[in-house]
VOLO-438483 format. One record per residue (C-alpha): residue in one letter; z, x, y. Coordinates in steps of 0.25 Angstrom, whole numbers, padded with zeros to 4 digits, always signed. Each point is the difference from the previous one (the first is absolute). Example, Ala and Ser with C-alpha at 12.3 -4.5 7.8 and 13.67 -1.06 7.14 Angstrom:
REM VOLO-438483
A+0031+0049-0018;S-0002+0006+0014;
REM end
This chain:
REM VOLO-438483
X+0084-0117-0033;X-0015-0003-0003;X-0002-0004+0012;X-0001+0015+0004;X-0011+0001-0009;X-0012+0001+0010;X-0014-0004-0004;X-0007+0013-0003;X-0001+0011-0012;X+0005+0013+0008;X-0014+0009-0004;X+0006+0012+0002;X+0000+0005-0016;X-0003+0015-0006;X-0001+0012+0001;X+0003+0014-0006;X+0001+0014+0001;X+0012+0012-0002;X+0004+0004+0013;X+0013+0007+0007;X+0009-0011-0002;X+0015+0002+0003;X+0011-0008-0005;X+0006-0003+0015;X+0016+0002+0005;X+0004-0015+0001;X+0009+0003+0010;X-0009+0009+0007;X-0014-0011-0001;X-0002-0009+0011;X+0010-0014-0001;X-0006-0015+0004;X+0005-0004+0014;X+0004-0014+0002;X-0011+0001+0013;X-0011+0007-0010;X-0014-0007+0003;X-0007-0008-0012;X-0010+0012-0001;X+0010+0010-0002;X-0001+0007-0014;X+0010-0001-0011;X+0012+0009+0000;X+0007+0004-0013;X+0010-0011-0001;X-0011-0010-0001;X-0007+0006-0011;X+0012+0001-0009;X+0002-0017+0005;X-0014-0002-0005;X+0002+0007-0012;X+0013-0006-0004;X-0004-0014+0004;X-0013+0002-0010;X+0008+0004-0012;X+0008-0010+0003;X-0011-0009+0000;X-0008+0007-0013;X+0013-0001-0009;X+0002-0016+0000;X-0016+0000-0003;X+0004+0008-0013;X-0007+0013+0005;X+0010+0012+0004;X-0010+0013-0001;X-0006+0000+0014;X-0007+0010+0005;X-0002+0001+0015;X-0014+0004+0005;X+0003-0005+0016;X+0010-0005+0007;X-0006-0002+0016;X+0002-0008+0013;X-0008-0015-0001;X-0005-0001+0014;X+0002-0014+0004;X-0009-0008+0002;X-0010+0003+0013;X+0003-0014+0008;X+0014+0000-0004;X+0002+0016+0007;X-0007-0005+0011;X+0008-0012+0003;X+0012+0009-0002;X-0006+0009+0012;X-0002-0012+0007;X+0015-0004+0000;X+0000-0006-0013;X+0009+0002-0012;X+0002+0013-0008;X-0010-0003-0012;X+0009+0004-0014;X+0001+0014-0005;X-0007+0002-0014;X-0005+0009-0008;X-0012+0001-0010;X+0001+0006-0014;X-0008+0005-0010;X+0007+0000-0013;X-0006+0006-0016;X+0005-0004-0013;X-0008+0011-0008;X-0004-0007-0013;X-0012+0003-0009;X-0011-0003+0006;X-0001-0005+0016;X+0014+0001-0002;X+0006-0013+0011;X+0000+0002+0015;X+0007-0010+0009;X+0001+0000+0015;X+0014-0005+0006;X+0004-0004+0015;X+0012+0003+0006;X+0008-0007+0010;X+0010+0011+0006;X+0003-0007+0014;X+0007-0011+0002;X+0005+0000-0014;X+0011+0009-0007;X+0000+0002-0010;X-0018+0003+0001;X-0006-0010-0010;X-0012+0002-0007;X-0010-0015+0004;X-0013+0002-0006;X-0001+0008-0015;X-0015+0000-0004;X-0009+0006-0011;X-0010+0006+0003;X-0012+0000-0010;X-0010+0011-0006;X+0005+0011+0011;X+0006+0014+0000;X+0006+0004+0014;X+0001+0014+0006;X+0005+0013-0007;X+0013+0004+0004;X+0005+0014+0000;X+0008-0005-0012;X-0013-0001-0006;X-0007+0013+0003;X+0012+0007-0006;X+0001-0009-0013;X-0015+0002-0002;X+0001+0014-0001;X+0011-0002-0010;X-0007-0008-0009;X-0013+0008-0003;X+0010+0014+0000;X+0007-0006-0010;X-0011-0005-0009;X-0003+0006-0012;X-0016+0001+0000;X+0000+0003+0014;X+0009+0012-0003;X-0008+0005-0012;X-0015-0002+0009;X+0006+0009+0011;X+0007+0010-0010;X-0014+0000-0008;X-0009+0000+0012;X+0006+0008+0010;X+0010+0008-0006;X+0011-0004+0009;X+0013-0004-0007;X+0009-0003+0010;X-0002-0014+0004;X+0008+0004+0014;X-0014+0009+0003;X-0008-0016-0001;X+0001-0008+0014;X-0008-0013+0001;X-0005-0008+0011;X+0001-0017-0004;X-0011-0009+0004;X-0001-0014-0001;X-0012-0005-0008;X+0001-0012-0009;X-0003-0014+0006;X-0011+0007+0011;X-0010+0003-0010;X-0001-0014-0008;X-0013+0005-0007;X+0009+0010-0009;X+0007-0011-0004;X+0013+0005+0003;X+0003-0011+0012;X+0015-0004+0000;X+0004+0001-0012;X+0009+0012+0005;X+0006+0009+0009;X-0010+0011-0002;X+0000+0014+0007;X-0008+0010-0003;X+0005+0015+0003;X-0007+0012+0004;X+0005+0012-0007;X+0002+0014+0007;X+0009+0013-0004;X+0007+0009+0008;X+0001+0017-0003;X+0012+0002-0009;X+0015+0003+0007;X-0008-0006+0012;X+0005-0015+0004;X-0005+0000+0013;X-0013+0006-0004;X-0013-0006+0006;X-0001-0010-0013;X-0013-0007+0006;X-0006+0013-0002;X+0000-0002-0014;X-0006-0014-0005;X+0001-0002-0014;X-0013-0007-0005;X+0009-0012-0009;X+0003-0012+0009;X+0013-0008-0008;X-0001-0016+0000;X+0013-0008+0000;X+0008-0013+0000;X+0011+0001+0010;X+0006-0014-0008;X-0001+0005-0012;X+0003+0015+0003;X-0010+0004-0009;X-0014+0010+0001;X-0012-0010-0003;X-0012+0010+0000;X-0004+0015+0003;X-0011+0004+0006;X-0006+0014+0000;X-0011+0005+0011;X-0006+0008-0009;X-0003+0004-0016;X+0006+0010-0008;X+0002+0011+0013;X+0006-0002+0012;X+0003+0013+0011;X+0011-0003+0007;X+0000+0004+0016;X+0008+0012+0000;X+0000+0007+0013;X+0013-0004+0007;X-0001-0004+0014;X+0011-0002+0006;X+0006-0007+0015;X+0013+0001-0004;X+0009+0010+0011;X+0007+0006-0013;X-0013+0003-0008;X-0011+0003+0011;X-0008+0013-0002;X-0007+0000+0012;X+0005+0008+0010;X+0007-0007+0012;X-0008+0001+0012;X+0007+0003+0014;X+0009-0013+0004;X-0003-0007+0013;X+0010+0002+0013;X+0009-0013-0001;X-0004-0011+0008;X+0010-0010+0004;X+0000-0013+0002;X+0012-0002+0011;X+0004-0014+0007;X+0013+0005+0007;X+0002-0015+0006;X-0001-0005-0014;X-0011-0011-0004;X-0007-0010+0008;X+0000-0011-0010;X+0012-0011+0000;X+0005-0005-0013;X+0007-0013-0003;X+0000-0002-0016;X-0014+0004-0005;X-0004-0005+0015;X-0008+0011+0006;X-0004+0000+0015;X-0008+0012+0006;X-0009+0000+0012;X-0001-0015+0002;X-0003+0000-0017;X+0009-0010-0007;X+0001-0001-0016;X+0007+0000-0012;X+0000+0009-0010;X+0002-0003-0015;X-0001+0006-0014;X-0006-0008-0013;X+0000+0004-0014;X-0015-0002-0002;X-0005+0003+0015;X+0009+0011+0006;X+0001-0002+0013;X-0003-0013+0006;X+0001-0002+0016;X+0002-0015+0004;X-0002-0006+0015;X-0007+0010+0004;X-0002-0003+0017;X-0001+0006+0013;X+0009-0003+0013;X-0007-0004+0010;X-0002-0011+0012;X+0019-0001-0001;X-0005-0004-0016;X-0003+0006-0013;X-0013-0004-0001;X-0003-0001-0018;X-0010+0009-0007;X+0003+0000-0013;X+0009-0008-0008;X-0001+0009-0012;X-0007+0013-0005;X+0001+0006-0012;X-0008+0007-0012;X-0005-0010-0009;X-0007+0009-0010;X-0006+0012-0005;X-0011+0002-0009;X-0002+0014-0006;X-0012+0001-0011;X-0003+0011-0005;X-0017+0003-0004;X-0003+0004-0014;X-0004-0010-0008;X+0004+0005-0012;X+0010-0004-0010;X+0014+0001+0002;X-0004+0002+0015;X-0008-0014+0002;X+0013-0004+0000;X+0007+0010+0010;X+0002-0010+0011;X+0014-0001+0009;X+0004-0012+0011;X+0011+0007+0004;X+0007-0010+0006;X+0000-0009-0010;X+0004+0009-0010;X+0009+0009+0005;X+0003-0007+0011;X+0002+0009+0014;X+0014-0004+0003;X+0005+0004-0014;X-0009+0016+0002;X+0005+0002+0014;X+0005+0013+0001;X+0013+0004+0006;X-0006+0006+0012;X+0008+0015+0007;X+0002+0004+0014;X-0006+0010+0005;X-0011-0001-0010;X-0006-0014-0001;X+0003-0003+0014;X+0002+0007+0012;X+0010-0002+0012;X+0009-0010+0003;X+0000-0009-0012;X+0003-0014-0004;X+0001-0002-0016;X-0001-0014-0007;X+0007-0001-0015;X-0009-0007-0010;X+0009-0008-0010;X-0005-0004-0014;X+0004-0004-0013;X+0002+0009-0014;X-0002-0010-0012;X+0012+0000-0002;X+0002-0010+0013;X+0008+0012+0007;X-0002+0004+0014;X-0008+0011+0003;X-0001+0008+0014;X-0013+0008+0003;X+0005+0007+0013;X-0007+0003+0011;X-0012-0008-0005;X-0006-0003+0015;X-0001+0009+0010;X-0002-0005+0014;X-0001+0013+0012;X-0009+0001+0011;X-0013+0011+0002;X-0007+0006+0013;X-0015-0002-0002;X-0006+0004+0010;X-0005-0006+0012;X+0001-0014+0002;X-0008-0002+0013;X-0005+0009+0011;X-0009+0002+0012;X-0004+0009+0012;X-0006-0003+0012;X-0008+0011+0004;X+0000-0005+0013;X+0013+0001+0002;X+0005+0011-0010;X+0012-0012-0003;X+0000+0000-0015;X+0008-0010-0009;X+0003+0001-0015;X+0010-0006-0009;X+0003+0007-0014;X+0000-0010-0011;X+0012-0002-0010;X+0000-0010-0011;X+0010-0007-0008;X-0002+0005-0016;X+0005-0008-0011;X-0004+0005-0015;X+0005+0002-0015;X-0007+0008-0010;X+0000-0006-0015;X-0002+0009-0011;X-0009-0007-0012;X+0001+0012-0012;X-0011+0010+0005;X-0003-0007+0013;X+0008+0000+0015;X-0005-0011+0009;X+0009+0000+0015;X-0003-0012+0007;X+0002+0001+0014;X-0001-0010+0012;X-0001+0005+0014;X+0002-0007+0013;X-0006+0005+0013;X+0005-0003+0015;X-0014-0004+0003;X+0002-0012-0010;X-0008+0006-0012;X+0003+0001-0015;X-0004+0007-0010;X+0005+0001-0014;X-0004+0012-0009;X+0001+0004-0015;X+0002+0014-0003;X-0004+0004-0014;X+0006+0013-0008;X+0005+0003-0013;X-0007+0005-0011;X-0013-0002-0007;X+0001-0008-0013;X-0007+0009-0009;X-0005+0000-0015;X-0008+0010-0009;X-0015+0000-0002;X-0005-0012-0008;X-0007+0003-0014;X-0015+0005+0003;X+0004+0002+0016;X-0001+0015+0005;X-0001+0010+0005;X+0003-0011+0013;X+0005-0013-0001;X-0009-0011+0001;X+0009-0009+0008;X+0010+0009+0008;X+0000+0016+0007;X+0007+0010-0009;X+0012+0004+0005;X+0004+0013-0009;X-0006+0001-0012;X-0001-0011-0009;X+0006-0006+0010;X-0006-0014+0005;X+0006-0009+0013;X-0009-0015-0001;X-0006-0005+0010;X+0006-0011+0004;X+0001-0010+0014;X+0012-0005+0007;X+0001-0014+0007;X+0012-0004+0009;X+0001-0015+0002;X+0008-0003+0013;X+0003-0014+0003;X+0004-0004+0016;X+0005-0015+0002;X-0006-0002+0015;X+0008-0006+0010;X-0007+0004+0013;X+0007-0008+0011;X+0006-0010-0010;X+0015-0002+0001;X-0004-0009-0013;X-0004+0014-0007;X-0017-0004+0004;X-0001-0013-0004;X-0014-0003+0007;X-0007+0013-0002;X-0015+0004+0000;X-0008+0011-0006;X-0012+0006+0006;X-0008+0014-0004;X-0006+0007+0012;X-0015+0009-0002;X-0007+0008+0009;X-0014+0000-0001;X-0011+0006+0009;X-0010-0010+0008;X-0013+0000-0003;X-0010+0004+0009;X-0004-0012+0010;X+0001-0006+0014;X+0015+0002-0002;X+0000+0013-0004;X-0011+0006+0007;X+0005+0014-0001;X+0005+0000-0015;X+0015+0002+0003;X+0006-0012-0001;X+0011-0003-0012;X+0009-0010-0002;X+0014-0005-0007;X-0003-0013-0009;X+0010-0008-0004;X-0001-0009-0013;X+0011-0011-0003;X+0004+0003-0014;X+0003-0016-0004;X+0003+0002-0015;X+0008+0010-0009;X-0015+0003-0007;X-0007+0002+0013;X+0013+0008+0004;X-0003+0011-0012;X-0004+0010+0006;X-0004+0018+0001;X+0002+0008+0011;X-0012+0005+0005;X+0000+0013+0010;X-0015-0001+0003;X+0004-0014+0007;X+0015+0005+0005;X+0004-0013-0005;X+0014-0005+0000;X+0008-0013-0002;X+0008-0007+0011;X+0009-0012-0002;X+0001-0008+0012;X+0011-0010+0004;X-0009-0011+0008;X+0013-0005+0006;X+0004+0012+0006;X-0011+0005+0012;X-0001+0011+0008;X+0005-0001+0015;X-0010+0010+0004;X-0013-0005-0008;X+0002-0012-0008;X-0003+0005-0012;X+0011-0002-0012;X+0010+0009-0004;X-0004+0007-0011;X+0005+0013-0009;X-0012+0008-0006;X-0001+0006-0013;X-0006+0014-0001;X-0006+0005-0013;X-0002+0014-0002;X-0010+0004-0012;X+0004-0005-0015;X-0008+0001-0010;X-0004-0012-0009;X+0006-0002-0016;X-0011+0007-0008;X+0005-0008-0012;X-0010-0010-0005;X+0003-0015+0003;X-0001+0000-0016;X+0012+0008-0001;X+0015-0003-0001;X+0003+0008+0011;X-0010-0007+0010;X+0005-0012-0006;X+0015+0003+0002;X-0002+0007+0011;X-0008-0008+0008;X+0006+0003+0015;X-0006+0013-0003;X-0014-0006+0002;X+0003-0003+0015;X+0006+0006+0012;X+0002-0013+0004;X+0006-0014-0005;X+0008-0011+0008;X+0008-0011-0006;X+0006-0013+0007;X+0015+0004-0002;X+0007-0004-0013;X+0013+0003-0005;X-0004+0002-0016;X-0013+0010+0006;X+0008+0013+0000;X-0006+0008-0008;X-0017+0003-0003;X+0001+0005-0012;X+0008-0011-0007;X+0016+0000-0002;X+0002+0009-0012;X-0007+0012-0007;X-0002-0009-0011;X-0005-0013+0002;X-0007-0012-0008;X-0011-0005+0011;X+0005+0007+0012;X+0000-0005+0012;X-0005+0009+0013;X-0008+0000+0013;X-0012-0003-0007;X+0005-0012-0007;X+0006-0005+0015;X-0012+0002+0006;X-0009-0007-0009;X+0006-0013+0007;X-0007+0004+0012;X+0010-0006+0009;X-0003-0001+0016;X+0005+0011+0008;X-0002-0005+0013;X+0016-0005+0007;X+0006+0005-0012;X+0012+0009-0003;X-0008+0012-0004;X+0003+0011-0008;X-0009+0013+0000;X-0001+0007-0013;X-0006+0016+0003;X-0004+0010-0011;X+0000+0013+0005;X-0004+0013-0013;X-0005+0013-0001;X-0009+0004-0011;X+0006+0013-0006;X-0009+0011-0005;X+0009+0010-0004;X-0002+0016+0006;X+0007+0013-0005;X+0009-0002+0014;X+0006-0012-0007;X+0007+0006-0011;X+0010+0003-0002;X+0007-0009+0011;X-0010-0007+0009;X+0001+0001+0014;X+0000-0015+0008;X-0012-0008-0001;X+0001-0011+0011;X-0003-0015+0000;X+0002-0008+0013;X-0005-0011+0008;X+0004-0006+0016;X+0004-0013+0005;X-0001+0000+0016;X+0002-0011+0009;X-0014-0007+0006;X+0003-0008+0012;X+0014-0001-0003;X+0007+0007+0011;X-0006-0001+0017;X-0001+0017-0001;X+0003+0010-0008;X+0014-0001-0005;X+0003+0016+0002;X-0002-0002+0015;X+0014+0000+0003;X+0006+0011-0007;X+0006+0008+0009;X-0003+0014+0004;X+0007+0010-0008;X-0001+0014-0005;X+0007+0010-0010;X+0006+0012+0005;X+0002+0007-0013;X-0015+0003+0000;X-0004+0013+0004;X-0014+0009+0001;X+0004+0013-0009;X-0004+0011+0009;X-0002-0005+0014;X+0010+0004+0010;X+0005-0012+0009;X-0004+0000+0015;X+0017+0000+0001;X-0001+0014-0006;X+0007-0003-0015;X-0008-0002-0014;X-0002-0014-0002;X+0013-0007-0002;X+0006+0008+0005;X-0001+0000+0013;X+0002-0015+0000;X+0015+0000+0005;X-0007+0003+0013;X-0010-0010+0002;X+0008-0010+0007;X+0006+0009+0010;X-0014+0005+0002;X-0009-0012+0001;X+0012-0006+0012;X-0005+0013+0007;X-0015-0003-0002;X+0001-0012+0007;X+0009+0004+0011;X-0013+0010+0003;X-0009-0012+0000;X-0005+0002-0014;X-0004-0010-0011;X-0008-0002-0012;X-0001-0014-0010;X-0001+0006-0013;X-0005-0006-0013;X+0010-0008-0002;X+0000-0007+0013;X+0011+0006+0007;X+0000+0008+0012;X+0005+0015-0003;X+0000+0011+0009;X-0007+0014-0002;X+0004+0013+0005;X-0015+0008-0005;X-0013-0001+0002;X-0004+0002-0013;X+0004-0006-0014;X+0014-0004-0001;X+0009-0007-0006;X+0008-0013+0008;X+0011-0006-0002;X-0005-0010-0010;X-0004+0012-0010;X-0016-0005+0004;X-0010+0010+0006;X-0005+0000+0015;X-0014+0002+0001;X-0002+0015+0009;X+0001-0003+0014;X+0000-0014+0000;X+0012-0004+0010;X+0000-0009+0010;X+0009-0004+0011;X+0010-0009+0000;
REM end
């Protein structure tokens, strides 16, 4: 069977984090379909294969302690998926594995591929170890971890002697990675290191606000050898702990409830728009597929438009790559206070199980997420991908005065989104899809504040954060959100002969050309290389990048099709280039990087957490390879610098990171153009009575009757939405449509 083996390391490796994962009801979880796509995410069944066929596997190698860290869909190969969409054959079904063997020191990692289709029973076809690495914290992890520093003798005696607190179940920890990133300790892989952030919760309170109360003792450990390794303390002799409680929980709030809002329904009585086949969506002449990764959360695949009897490629895959969160004190422990998010925790394995009628609104498509325990069991993250569609707002619209004809179109768009919890921290990824053909993809940010006590000699405000309460210090910190988009732009071979060009405006300078000093211009500069292709945004220039398809031309000017990214303002990575962060996380230094496509280039921040000489986007790009007819890969960093306020605490409310991607040349008009007039007749003006003599809706039982009567007498208007509508008034009323006449403005027929 290794001839299945295909010629690649899948790089999707690790990440970490406890979120609200559900074992799922096997016979409720979604089942593999014999006409399932190649794409489509694993089901439960598959997971229990994998796991079978690797035990299998480990126990006539001599090892029978495995300790599954992921189990997840290997993608096949990019020219093999195409050919299959060309006609070709079904590429095999396989599955990629990460596998731990906890033992003193790195303890052993191996990574195994699976064949699940064509063979029963699966077969494991490639069994490799992999060297100096630690991959992702599981939630297994996070639970064990707190286990292991409870249940420590000296950590017990510190806290009892320190704080007074005898009761290890008032002690909660947050575990970080930090060995192996911070080779100047010395501490580089020869273990699975955490390091734990200590808080308390009130006595007889366990859902008390516990990041109120940081402890100042932050517990070292080895999750091989199960054992405490160092403790450190913030501070000498003293330490006051954060005492006032501050609490978001419903059960435990002291701030009195304001008044609640009217409700406000989101209502389609004709069901949804979309059309689903498998994770196949169509909506609005959008055509994708939606799938769910243990490491990236939501990935879309063929992401393309239908247009011109075709669908016309966009985007063969988008994803999050990445995310970065340093934190500013420069001061020991917190030097080292430094997530990837994705790597670590991974956002797959932290995405929440998401509740109608809270997370989403309307008429609503959920996705399960399915996973792995270490155990190599199946488990079911319901409702991990929420799919619905939003009003916002106007779409297009125009009046000519002239004529008093007005036309507007209300915009809806298509939203897609997960929201992964990483300890304090809620990130919701959301990808929106607009009729006029625009995206936009969005990160929300909530959660709560990691805090921490005063450090020794700081006061009475912290050098290095806000205070919260008192003695109560949130960090500054910084949050980078790398987003990686395999171009396909008008390419059925998923853009194989792309180009990328950065567009700047610029005034001209006075001259014969200019003679009146109002003269700009849009300059566009060919970005050949992936150095020259390292780029900022710049606001001052409204500089955007565009990648163009020179085979593909406009009918209407000759120009190439092209899809331009839009940045919105990002701040840059304040670490210095000296530091572990800047090293590590070096896509954060750039809004911008493109690669020529390569399967093994998957993830800019290397493979796993920890990692000998890892391998990222700034290791790729030192090659300097030609960008210019290449399969090209955009790589965007998207942050927010995080100042923390009194407003943050003690749940913050959404801080926002987006960017837009619109099409430049691609369509002959604006893709909006023919949606059809329409308008909603559950809106009403509250207070107005109607021309027809009721309130609002209420009268609108009549308008038919009435408008047939309107145009018997000769009368007619064309309202805003660019139907003709009768009106009985001479003043403000309300027609048919639900859209208001302008006083005396009828005309005859």
């Amino acid at each position: 069977m290794l001839n299945y083996v295909e010629e690649h390391t899948q790089d999707g490796r690790s990440s970490t984090q406890s979120s609200p994962l559900v074992s799922g009801n096997l016979d409720e979880a979604p089942h593999r379909d014999v006409t399932s796509h190649p794409l489509d995410p694993l089901v439960p069944e598959e997971i229990v294969q994998c796991s079978t066929a690797c035990r299998s596997f480990a126990q006539r190698q001599g090892e029978d302690l495995l300790r599954f860290n992921t189990i997840t869909l290997k993608e096949p190969l990019k020219a093999a998926l195409i050919a299959y969409e060309h006609g070709g054959p079904a590429p095999p079904r396989m599955a990629f594995c990460i596998i731990q063997i906890p033992k003193p020191g790195c303890g052993h990692v191996f990574e195994a591929d699976v064949v699940l289709h064509p063979v029963d029973p699966a077969e494991v076809v490639a069994w490799r170890k992999v060297e100096s690495v630690q991959p992702m914290v599981t939630i297994e992890d996070c639970v064990e971890a707190e286990d292991i520093f409870k249940s420590d003798p000296q950590v017990q005696r510190l806290i009892r002697e320190r704080y007074g607190i005898t009761d290890m179940a008032e002690v909660a920890c947050d575990p970080w990675y930090y060995g192996g990133r911070f080779a100047q300790e010395g501490e580089a892989l020869d273990g699975r290191f955490m390091q734990c952030f200590l808080y308390t919760r009130a006595p007889g309170l366990p859902n008390d606000h516990f990041y109120a109360h940081p402890l100042d003792m932050v517990v070292n450990l080895d999750m091989n050898t199960q054992k405490v390794t160092n403790i450190w303390m913030q501070r000498g002799k003293t330490y006051q702990v954060p005492l006032l409680n501050s609490n978001y929980h419903r059960e435990l709030m002291t701030k009195p409830w304001r008044e609640a809002p009217k409700p406000l329904d989101v209502v389609q009585p004709e069901g949804p728009s979309w059309t689903l086949e498998g994770n196949r969506v169509r909506w609005q002449q959008w055509d994708l597929r939606v799938a769910f990764d243990y490491r990236e959360g939501l990935v879309l695949h063929h992401i393309g438009y239908e247009d011109q009897g075709r669908i016309r490629p966009i985007i063969y895959r988008a994803s999050t790559a990445e995310i970065i969160v340093p934190y500013g004190d420069p001061r020991a422990p917190f030097n080292r206070k430094c997530a990837f998010d994705a790597m670590d925790y991974g956002l797959g394995v932290s995405a929440n199980s998401l509740e109608l009628g809270c997370d989403c609104l309307g008429t609503i498509k959920y996705f399960d997420g399915v996973l792995t325990n270490t155990q190599g069991e199946a488990m079911v993250i319901k409702k991990a991908i929420c799919m619905h569609e939003e009003d916002y707002g106007i779409l297009w619209k125009h009046t000519e005065y002239r004529t008093d004809h007005v036309e507007t179109r209300r915009s809806r768009r298509l939203v897609i989104s997960f929201f992964a919890t990483i300890a304090n921290y809620e990130y919701g990824f959301f990808w929106y899809f607009y009729q006029d053909g625009g995206i936009q993809h969005e990160v929300k940010l909530t959660g709560i504040l990691s805090t921490n006590g005063l450090s020794e000699g700081e006061g009475p405000q912290p050098d290095y954060g806000v205070l919260m309460a008192p003695h109560l210090n949130a960090q500054i910190h910084q949050h980078f959100f790398n987003v990686r988009m395999d171009m396909a732009v008008d390419d059925p071979l998923g853009g194989a002969n792309l180009q990328l060009v950065e567009v700047n405006c610029e005034s001209m300078p006075d001259g014969p050309a200019n003679p009146h000093g109002v003269g700009f211009c849009a300059t566009e500069t060919k970005l050949r290389t992936e150095l020259e292709a390292q780029r900022n945004g710049d606001p001052v220039k409204s500089r955007i990048w565009k990648v163009k398809n020179p085979n593909v031309l406009n009918p209407l000017n000759g120009q190439p099709v092209a899809w331009k990214l839009m940045p919105h303002a990002s701040p840059p990575l304040y670490a210095n280039p000296s530091s572990s962060h800047h090293q590590r996380g070096y896509f954060a230094t750039r809004h911008l990087f493109a690669t020529p496509f390569e399967e093994r280039e998957r993830y800019p921040a290397g493979n796993y957490p920890l990692e000998l000489n890892p391998k990222g986007i700034r290791e790729w790009t030192a090659a300097n390879r030609s960008l210019d007819g290449v399969d090209l890969v955009l790589w965007h960093t998207i942050g927010v610098t995080h100042i923390p306020r009194c407003e943050d605490w003690p749940c913050m409310p959404v801080e926002h990171a987006s960017f837009f991607l619109k099409p430049a040349n691609f369509f002959d008009v604006n893709p909006g153009i023919n949606l059809p007039p329409a308008h909603n007749k559950a809106s009403v003006e509250v207070g107005v009575s109607s021309c027809c003599g009721g309130k609002g809706a209420a009268a609108a039982h009549t308008r038919e009757q009435e408008i047939k009567a309107d145009q018997s007498n000769g009368l007619s208007r064309q309202n805003c939405c660019g139907s003709s509508a009768g009106c009985r008034c001479g003043g403000e009323c309300t027609c048919e449509t639900g859209c208001a006449c302008k006083k005396g403005k009828q005309s005859k027929l």
